[in-house]
C-alpha angles and dihedrals in degrees: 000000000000120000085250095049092047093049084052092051089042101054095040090045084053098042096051087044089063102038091048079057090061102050093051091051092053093040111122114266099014124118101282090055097047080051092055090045088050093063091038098252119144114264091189097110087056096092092044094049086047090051101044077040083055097042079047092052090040086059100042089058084049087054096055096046096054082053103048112022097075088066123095125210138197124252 
């Protein structure tokens, strides 16, 4: 794997890590929203955030993939 191809595969590693962080911390029932409970906010948007966190994370794979599959390696 050449230096370019493994700076690709590592931004775009890193990126869907932290993106896949994300969505767990605003997932319905999870620990954000028991803290927003907790102070009496509205946790309603959290799905919706999940879910735009999740189509991000969904584009970011098809990014890569644009990027990367077209290269052939060695077995």
């Amino acid at each position: 794997m050449d230096t370019n191809h493994q700076k690709i595969d590592n931004t775009f590693s890193r990126i869907m890590n932290e993106i896949n962080k994300f969505e767990k911390a605003f997932q319905p029932g999870g620990k954000l929203e028991q803290a927003i409970m907790e102070i009496g906010g509205d946790s309603s948007s959290l799905s919706s955030i999940a879910l735009a966190l999740s189509e991000a994370s969904n584009a970011v794979r098809e990014g890569k993939q644009d990027a990367l599959d077209h290269i052939d390696y060695p077995e």
